[in-house]
C-alpha positions in Angstrom: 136.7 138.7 73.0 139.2 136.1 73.4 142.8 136.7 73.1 142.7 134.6 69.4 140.0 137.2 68.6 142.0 140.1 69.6 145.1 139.1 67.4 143.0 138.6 64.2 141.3 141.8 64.7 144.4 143.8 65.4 146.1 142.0 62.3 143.3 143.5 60.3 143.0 147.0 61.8 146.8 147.2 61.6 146.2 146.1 57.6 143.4 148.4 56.7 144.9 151.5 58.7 148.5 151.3 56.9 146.7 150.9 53.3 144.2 153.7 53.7 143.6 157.1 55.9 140.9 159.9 56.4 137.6 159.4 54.9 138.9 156.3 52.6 139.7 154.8 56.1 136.3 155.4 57.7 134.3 153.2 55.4 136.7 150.2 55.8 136.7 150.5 59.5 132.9 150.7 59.0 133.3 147.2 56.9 135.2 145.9 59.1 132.1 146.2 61.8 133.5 149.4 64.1 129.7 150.4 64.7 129.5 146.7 65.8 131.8 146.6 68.4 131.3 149.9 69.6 127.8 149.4 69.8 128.2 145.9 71.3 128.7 144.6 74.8 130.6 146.6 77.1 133.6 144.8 77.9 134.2 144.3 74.0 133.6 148.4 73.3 136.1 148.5 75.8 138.6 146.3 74.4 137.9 147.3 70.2 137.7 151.1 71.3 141.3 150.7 73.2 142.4 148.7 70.4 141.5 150.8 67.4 142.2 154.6 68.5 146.0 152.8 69.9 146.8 151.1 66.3 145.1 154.6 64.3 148.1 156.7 66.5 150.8 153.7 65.6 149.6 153.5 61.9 149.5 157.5 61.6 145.9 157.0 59.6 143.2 159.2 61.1 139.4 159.0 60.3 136.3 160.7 62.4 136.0 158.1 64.6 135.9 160.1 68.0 132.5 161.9 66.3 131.1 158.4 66.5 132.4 157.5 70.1 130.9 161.1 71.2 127.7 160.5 69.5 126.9 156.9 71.0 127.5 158.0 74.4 124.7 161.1 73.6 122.8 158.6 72.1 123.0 160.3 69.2 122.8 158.9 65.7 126.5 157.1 64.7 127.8 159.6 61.7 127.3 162.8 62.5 129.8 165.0 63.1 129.1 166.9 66.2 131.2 169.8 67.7 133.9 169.4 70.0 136.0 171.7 72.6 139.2 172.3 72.0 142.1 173.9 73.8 141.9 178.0 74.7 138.1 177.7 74.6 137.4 177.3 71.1 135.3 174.5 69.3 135.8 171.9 66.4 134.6 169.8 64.4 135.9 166.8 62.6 134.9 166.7 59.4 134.2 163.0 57.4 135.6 164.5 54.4 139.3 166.1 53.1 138.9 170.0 53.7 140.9 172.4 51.6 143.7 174.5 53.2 141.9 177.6 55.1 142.5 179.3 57.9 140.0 177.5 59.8 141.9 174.1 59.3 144.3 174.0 62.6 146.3 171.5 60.5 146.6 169.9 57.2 147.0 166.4 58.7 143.3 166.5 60.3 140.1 167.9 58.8 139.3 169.5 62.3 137.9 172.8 61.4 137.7 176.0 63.7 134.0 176.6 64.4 132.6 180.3 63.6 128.9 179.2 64.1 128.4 179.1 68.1 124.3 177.8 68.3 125.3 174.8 68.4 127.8 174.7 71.1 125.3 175.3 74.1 123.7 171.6 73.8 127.2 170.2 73.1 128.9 171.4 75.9 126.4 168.7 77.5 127.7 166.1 75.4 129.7 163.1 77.2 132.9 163.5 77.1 134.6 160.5 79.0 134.6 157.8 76.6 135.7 159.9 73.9 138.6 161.4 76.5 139.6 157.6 77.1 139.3 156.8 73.1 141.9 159.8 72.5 144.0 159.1 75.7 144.9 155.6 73.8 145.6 157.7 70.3 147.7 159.6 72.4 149.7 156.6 73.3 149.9 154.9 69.8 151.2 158.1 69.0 153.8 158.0 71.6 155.2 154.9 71.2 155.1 155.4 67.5 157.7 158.3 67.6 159.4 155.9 70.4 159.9 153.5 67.5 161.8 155.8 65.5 163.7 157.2 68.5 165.1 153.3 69.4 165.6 152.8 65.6 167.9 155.7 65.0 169.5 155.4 68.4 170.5 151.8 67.2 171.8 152.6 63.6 173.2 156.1 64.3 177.0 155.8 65.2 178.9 158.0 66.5 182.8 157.8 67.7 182.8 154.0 66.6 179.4 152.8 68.3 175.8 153.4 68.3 174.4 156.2 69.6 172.5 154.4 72.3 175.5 153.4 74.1 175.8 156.9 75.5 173.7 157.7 79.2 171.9 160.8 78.1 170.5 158.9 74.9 169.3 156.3 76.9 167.9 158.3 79.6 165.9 160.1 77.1 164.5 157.3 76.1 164.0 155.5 79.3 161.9 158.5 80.9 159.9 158.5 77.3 158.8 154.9 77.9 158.2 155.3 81.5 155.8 158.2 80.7 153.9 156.0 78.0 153.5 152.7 80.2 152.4 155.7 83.2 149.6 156.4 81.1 148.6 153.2 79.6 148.2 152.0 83.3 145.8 155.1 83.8 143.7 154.2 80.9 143.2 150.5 81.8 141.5 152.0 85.0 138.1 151.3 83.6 135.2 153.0 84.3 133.8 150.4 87.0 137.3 150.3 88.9 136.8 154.0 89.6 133.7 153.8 91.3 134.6 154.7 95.5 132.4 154.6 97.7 130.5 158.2 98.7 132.2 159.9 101.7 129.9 159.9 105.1 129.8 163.8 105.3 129.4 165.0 101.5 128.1 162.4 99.4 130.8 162.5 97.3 132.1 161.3 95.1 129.3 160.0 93.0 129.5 156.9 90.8 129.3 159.6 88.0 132.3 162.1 89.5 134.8 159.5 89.5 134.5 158.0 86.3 134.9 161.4 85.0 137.7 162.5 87.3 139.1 159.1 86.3 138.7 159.5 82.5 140.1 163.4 82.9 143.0 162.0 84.9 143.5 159.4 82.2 143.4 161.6 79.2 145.7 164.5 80.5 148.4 161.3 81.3 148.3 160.6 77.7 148.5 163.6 76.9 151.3 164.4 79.2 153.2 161.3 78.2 153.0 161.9 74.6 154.1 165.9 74.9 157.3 164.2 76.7 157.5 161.6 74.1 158.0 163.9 71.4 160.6 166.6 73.1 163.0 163.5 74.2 162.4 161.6 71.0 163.1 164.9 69.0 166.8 165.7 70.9 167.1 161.6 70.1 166.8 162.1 66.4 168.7 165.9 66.6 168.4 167.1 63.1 167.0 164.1 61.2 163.8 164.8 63.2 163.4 168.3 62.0 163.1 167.1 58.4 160.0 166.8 56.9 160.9 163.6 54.7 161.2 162.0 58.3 157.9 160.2 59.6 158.8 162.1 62.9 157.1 165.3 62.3 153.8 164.0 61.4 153.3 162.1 64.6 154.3 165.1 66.4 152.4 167.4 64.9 149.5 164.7 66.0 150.2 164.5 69.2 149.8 168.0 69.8 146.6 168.1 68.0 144.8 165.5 70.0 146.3 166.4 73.5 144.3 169.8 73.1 141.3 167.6 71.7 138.5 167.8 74.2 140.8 169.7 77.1 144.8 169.7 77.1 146.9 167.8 79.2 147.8 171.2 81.1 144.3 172.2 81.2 143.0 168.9 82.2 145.3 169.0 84.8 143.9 172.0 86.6 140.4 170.8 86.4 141.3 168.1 88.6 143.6 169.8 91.1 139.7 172.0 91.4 137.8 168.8 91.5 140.2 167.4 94.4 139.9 171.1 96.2 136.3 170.7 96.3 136.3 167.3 97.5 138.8 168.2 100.3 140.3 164.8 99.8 141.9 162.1 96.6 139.3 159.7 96.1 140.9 156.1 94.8 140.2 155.5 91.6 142.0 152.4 90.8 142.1 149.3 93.3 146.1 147.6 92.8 
């Protein structure tokens, strides 16, 4: 995909995500030939799946896509809706349709349900998890530099003793860490899956072409996370009380940020597994060639 192609298909994501959201929004992706790409040659999956979970976090729309990202990698059919781990231990799923309000919904922005049926959840904790970590590791960061945006734009038109608020250090400290922390974690999602390959040590036999590109997808996923949680506390003191209102936009990307960081392990939970996985190795494989 040519950088032409890349424009024209971001202009009509971008288009179809900020007219529709939820399960009006899956069929137009579907129109628009998501199954396509993802299904299609690697380096294009790589490039459409970066591109469409980053612009569905910038938009705000949502739809089930990460069911079909997890269910190609299974080889399972594209569609179904297939359980999920979540944060603490307990399991999901994302539903294709609008849910009512219960006490299973975690939150009335996503149709991710709590799951009380556990027969299923043996098989799926089997289920590959490191696309679909990647996939939400770039929602992550559309969400991040979405509530960035609004951060900059009230910084700018928010005065305060004659001058805009972003003339004073703290301000734009806040916001300078914030962006550091996104571009941090975009640079550890662009380590594709081949770039983490490392050769096996002498002695072990690790790690296999299999443990890094998970370690490196893990990694990858908890930045995002990581980088969005810090997003939205900065970008929150930022907007002061503007960004507690719920007629602000602010809220609702927060309130998604935290939703998908503890989608398929949290950023604090991710973390750990890797400080475990680089115990048992006894050494930091390199996962990214600069």
């Amino acid at each position: 995909m040519d950088t032409a192609e890349q424009t024209l298909l971001t202009d009509a994501l971008r288009k179809t995500m900020t007219t529709s959201t939820g399960p009006n929004l899956y069929p137009a992706l579907c129109a628009l030939g998501w199954h396509d790409l993802l299904t299609g040659p690697a380096d294009t999956a790589e490039i459409a799946v970066a591109l469409v979970f980053r612009l569905l976090g910038e938009t705000g729309a949502q739809a089930p896509l990460i069911n079909d990202v997890v269910a190609h990698a299974a080889g399972r059919p594209l569609g179904e809706s297939l359980p999920l781990p979540f944060t603490g231990g307990t399991w999901v799923r994302w539903s294709h349709r609008d849910l009512p309000d219960t006490e299973d919904l975690l939150d009335p922005g996503l149709p991710l349900l709590r799951l009380g049926d556990t027969t299923e959840l043996p098989a799926a904790a089997d289920l590959p998890k490191n696309a679909a970590r990647r996939a939400l590791g770039w929602w992550l960061v559309g969400s991040a530099r979405a509530m960035l945006a609004l951060a900059r734009t009230h910084a700018l038109e928010r005065h305060q003793f004659g001058r805009p608020v972003a003339g004073f250090q703290a301000i734009r400290h806040r916001l300078a860490e914030t962006l550091v922390a996104i571009e941090g974690a975009e640079a550890a999602l662009t380590v594709s899956p081949g770039d983490a390959h490392q050769p096996a040590h002498p002695d072990t036999g690790s790690p296999r072409p299999e443990e890094s590109e998970a370690l490196s997808a893990l990694l990858a996923k908890a930045a995002a996370g990581r980088a969005a949680l810090v997003t939205a506390r900065n970008c929150q003191q930022v907007l002061g009380g503007t960004g507690f209102t719920s007629e602000h936009e602010f809220h609702r990307h927060y309130k998604r940020a935290l939703m998908l960081d503890g989608l398929l392990g949290s950023s604090r939970e991710l973390t750990r597994e890797a400080g475990a996985t680089l115990r048992n190795l006894g050494y930091a494989p390199r996962l990214a060639h600069l």
